[in-house]
PyMOL Python script that loads the backbone (N, CA, C, O; Angstrom):
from pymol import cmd

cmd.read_pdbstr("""\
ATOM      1  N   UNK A   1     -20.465  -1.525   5.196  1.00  0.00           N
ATOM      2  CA  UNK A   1     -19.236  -2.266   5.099  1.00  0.00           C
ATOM      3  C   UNK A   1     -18.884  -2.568   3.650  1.00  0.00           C
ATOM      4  O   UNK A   1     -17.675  -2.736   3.488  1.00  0.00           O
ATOM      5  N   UNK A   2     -19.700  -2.689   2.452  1.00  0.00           N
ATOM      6  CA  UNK A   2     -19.756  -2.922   1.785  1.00  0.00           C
ATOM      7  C   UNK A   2     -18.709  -1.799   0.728  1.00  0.00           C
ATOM      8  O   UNK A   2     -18.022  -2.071  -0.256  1.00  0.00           O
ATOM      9  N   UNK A   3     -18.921  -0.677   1.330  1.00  0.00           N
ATOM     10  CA  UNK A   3     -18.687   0.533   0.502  1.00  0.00           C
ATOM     11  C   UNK A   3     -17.159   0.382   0.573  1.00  0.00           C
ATOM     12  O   UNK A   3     -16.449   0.615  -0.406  1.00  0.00           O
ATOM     13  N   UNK A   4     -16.501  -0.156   2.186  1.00  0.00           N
ATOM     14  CA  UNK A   4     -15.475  -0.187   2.154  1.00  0.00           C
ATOM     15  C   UNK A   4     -14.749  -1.239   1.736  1.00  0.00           C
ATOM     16  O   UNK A   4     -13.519  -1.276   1.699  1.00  0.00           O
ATOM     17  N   UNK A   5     -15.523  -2.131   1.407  1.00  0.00           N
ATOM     18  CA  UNK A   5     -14.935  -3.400   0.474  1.00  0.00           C
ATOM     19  C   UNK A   5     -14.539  -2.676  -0.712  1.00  0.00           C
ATOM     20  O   UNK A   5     -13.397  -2.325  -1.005  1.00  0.00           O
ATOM     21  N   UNK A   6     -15.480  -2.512  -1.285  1.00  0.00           N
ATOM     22  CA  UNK A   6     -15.404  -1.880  -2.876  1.00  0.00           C
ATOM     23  C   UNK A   6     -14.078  -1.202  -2.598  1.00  0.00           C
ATOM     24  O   UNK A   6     -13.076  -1.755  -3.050  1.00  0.00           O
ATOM     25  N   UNK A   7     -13.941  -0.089  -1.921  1.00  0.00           N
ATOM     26  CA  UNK A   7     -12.793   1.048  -1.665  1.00  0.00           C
ATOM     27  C   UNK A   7     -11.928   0.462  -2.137  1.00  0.00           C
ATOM     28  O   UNK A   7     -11.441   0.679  -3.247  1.00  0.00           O
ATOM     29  N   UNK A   8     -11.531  -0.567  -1.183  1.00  0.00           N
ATOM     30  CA  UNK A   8      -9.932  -1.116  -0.807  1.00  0.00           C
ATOM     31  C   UNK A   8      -9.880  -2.314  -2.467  1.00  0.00           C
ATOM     32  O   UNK A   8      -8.890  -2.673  -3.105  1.00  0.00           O
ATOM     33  N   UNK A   9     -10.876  -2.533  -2.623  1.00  0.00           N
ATOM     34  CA  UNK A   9     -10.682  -3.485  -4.016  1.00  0.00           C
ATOM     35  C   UNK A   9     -10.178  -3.065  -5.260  1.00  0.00           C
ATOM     36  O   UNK A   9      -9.573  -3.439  -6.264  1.00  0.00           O
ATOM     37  N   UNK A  10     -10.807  -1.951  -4.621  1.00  0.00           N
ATOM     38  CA  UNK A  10     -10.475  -0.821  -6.191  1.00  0.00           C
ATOM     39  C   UNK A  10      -9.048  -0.418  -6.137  1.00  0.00           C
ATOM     40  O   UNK A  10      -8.147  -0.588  -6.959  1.00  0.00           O
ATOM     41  N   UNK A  11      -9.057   0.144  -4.995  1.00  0.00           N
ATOM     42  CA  UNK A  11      -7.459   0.695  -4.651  1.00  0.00           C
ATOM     43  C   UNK A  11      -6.270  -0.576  -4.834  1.00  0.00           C
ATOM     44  O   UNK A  11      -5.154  -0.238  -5.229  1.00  0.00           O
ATOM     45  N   UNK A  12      -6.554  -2.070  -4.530  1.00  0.00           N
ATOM     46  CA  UNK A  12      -5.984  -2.686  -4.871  1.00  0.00           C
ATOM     47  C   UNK A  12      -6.107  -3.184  -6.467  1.00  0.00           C
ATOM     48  O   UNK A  12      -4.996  -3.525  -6.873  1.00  0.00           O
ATOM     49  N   UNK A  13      -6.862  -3.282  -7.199  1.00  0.00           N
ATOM     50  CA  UNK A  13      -6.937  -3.784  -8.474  1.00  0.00           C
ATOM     51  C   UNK A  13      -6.154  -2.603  -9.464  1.00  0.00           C
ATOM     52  O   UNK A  13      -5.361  -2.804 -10.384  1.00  0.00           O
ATOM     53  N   UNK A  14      -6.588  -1.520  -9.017  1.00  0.00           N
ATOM     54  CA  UNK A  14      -6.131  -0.322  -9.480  1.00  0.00           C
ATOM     55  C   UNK A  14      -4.569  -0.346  -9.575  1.00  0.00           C
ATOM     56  O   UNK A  14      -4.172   0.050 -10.671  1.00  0.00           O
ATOM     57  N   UNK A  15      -3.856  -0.610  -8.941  1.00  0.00           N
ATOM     58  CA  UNK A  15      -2.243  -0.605  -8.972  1.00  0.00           C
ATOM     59  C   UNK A  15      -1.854  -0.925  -7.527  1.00  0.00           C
ATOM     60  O   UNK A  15      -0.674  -1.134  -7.244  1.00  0.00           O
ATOM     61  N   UNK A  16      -3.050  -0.978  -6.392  1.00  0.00           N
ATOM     62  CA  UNK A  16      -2.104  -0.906  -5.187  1.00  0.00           C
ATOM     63  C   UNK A  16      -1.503  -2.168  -4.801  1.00  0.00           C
ATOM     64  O   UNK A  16      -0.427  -2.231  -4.207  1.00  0.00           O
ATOM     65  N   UNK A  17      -2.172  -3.131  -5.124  1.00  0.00           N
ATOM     66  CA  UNK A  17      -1.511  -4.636  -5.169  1.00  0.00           C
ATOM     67  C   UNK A  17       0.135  -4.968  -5.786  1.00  0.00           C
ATOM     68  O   UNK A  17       1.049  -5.687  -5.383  1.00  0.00           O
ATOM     69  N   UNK A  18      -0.031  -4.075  -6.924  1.00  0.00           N
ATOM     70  CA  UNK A  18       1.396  -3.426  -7.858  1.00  0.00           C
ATOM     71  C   UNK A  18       1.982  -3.215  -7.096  1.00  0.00           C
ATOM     72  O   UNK A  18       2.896  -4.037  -7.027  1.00  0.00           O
ATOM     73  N   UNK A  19       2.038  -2.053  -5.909  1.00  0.00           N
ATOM     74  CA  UNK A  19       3.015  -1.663  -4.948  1.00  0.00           C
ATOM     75  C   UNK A  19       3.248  -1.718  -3.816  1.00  0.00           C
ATOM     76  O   UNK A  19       3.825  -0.927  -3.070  1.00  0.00           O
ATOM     77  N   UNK A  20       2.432  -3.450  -3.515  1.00  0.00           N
ATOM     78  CA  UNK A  20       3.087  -4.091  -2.600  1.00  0.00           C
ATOM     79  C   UNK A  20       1.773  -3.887  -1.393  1.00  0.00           C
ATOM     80  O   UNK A  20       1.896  -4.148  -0.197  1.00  0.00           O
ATOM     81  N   UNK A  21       0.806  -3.476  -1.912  1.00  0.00           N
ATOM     82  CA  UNK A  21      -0.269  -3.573  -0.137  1.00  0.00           C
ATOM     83  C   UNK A  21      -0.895  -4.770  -0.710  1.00  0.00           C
ATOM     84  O   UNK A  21      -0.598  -5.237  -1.809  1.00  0.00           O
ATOM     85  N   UNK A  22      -1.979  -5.348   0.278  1.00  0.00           N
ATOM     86  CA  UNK A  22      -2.456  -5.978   0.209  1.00  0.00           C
ATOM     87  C   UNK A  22      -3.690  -5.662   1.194  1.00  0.00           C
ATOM     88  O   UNK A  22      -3.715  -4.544   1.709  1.00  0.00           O
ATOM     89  N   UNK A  23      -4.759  -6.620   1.498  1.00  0.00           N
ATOM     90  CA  UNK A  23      -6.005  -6.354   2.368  1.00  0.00           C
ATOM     91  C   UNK A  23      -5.831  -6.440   3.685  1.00  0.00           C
ATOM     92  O   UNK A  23      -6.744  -6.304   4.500  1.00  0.00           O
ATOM     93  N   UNK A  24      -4.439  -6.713   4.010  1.00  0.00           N
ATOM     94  CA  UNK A  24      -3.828  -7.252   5.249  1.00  0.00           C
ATOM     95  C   UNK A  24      -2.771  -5.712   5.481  1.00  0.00           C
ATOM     96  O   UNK A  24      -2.330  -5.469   6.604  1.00  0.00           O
ATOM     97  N   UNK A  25      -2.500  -4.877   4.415  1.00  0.00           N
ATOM     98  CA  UNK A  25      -1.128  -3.796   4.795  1.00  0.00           C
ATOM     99  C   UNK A  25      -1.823  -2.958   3.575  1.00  0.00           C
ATOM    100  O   UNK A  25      -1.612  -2.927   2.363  1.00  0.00           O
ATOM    101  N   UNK A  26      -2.864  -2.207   4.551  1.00  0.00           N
ATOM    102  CA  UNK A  26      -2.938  -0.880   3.510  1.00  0.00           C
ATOM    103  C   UNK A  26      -2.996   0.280   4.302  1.00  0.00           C
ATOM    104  O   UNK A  26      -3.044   0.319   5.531  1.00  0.00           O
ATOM    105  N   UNK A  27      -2.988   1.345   3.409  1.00  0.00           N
ATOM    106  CA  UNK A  27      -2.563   3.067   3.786  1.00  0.00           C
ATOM    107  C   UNK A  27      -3.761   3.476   4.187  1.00  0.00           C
ATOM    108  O   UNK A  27      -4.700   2.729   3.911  1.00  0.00           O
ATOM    109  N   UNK A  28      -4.070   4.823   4.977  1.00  0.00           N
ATOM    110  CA  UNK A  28      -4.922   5.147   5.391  1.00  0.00           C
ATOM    111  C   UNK A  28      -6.199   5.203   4.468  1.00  0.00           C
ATOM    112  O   UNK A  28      -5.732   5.475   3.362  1.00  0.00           O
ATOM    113  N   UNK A  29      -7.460   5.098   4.354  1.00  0.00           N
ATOM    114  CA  UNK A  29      -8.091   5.151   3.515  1.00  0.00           C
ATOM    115  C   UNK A  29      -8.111   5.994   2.375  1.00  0.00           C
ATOM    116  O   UNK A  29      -8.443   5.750   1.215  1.00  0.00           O
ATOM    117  N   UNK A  30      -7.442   7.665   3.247  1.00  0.00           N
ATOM    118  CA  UNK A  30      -7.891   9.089   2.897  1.00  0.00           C
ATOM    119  C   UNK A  30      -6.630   8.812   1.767  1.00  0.00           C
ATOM    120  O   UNK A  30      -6.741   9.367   0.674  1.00  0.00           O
ATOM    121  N   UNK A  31      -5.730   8.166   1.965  1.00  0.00           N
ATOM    122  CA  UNK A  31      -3.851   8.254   1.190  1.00  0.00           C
ATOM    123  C   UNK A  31      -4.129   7.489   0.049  1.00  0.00           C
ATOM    124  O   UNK A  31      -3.093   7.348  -0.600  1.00  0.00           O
ATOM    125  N   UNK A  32      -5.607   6.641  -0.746  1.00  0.00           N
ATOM    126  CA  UNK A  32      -5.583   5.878  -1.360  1.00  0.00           C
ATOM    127  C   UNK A  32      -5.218   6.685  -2.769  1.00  0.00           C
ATOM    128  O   UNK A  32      -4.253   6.404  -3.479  1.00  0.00           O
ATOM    129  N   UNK A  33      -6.193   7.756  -3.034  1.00  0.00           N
ATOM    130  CA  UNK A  33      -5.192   8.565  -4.172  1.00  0.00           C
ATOM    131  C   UNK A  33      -4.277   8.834  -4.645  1.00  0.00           C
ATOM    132  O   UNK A  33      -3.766   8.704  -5.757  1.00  0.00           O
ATOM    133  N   UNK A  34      -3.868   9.534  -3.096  1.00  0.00           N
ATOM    134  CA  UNK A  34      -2.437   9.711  -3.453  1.00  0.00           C
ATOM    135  C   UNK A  34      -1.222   9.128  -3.309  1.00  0.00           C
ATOM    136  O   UNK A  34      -0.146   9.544  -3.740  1.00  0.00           O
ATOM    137  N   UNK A  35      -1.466   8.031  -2.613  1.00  0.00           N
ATOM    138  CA  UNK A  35      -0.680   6.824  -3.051  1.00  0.00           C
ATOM    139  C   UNK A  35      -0.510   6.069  -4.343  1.00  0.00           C
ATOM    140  O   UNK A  35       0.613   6.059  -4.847  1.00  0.00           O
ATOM    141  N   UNK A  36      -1.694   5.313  -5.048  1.00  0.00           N
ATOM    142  CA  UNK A  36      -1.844   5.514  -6.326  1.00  0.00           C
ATOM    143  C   UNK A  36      -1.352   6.882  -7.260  1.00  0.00           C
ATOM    144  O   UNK A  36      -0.153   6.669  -7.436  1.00  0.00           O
ATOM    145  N   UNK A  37      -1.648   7.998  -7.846  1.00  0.00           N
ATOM    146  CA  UNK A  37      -0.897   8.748  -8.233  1.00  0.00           C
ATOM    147  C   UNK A  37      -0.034   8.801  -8.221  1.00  0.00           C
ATOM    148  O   UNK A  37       0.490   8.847  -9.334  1.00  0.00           O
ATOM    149  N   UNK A  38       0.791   8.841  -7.138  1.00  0.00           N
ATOM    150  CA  UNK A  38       2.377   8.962  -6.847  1.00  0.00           C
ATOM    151  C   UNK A  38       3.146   7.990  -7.018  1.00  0.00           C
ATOM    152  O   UNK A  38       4.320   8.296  -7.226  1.00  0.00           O
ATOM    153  N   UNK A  39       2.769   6.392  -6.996  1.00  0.00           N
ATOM    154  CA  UNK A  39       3.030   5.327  -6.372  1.00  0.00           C
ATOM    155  C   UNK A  39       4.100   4.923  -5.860  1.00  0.00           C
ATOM    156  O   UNK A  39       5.057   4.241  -6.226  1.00  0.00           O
ATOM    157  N   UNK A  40       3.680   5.628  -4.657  1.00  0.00           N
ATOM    158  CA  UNK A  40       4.150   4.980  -3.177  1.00  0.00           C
ATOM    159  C   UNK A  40       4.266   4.004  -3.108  1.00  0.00           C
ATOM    160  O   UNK A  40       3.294   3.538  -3.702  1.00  0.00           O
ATOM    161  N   UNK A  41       5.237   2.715  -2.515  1.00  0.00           N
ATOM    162  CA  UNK A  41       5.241   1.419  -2.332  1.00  0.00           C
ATOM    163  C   UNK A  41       4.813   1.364  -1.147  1.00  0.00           C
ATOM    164  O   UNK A  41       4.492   2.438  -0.639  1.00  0.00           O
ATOM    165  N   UNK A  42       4.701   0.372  -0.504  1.00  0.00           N
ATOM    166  CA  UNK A  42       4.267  -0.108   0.053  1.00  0.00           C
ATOM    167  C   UNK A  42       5.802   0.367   2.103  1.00  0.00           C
ATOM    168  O   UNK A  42       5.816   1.210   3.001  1.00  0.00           O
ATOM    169  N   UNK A  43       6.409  -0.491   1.818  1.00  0.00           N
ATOM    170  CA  UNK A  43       7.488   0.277   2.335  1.00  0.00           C
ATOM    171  C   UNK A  43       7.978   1.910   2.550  1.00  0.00           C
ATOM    172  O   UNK A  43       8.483   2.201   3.635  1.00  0.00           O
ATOM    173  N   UNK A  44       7.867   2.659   1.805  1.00  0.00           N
ATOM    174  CA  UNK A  44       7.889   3.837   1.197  1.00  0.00           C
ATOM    175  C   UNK A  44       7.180   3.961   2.079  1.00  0.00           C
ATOM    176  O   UNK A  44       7.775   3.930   3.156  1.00  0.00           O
ATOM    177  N   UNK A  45       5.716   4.147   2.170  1.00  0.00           N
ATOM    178  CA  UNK A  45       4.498   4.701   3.188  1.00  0.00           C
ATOM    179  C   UNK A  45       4.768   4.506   4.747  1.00  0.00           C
ATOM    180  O   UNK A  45       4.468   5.152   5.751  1.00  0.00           O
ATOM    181  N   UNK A  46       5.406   3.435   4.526  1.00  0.00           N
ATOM    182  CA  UNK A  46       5.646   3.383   6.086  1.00  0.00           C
ATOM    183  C   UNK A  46       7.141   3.904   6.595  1.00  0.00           C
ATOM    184  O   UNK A  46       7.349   3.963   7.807  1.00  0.00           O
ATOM    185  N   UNK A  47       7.895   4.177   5.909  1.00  0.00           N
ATOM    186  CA  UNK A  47       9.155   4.955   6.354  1.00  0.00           C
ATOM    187  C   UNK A  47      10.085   4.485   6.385  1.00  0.00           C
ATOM    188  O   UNK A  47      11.010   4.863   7.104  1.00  0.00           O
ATOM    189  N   UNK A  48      10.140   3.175   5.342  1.00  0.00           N
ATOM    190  CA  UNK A  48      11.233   2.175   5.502  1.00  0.00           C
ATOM    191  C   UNK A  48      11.688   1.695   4.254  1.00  0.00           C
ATOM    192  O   UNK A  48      11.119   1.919   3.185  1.00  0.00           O
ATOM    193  N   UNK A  49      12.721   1.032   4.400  1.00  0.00           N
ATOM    194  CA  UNK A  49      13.430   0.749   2.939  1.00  0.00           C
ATOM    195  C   UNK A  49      13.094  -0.402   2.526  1.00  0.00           C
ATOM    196  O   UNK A  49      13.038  -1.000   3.601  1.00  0.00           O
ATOM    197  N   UNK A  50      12.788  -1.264   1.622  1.00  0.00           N
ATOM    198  CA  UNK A  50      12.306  -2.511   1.184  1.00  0.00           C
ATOM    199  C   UNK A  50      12.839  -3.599   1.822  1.00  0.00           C
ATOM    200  O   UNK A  50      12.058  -4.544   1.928  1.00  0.00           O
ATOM    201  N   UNK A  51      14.152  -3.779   2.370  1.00  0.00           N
ATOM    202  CA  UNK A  51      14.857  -4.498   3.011  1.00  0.00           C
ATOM    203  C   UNK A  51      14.413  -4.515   4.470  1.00  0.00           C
ATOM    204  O   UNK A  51      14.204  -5.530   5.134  1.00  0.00           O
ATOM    205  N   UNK A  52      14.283  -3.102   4.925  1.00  0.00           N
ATOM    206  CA  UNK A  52      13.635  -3.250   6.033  1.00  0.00           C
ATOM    207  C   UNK A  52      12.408  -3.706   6.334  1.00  0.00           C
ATOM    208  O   UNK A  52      12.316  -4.246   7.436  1.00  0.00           O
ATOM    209  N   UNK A  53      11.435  -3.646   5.671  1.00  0.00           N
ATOM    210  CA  UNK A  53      10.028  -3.895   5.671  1.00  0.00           C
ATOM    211  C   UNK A  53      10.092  -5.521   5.305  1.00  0.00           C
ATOM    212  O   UNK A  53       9.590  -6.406   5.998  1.00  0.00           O
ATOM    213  N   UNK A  54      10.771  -5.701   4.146  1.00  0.00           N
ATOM    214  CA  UNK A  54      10.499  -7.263   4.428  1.00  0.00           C
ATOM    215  C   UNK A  54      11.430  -8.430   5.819  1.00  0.00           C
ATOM    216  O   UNK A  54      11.598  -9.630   6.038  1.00  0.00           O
ATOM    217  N   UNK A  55      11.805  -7.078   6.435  1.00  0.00           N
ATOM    218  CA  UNK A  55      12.971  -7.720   7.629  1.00  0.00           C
ATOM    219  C   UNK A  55      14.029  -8.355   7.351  1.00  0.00           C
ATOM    220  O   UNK A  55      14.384  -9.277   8.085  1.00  0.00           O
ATOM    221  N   UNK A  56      15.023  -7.871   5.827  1.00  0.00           N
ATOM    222  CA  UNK A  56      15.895  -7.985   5.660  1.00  0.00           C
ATOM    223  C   UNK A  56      17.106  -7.568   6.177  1.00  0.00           C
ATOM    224  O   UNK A  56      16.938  -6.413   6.566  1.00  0.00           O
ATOM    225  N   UNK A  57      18.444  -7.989   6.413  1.00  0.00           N
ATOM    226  CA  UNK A  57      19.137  -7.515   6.706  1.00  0.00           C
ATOM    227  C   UNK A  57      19.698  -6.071   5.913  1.00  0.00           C
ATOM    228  O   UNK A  57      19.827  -6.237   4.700  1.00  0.00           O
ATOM    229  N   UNK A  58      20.079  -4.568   6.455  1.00  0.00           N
ATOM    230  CA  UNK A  58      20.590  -4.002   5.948  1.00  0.00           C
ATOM    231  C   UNK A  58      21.779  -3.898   5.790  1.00  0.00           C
ATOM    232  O   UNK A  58      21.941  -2.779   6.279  1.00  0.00           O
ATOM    233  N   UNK A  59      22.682  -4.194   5.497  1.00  0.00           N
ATOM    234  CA  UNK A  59      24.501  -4.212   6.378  1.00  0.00           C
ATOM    235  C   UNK A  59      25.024  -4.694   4.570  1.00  0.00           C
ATOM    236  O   UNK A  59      26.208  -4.900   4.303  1.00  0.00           O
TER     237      UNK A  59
END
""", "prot")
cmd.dss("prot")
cmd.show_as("cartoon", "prot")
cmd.util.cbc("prot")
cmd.orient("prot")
């Protein structure tokens, strides 16, 4: 369990916290690269527009 602490810590300290995941809303383990690299937001990964994801109105 440990290993996957580290993972997700890294992936968050690293920039993913930057683009909006957290330990509560993260990407598949395998996407942590290339999410980082690319940086993907957080929204973005899931198929939605920032407005939508934070359950904003779009209109």
């Amino acid at each position: 369990m440990s290993k996957m602490k580290n993972a997700i810590d890294n992936f968050l300290d690293n920039g993913g916290e930057h683009l909006g995941y957290s330990e509560y809303d993260l990407p598949d383990i395998d996407d942590f690269h290339t999410v980082l690299q690319n940086g993907v937001k957080v929204w973005e990964y899931h198929g939605k527009t920032e407005i939508e994801y934070y359950g904003g109105n779009d209109e």
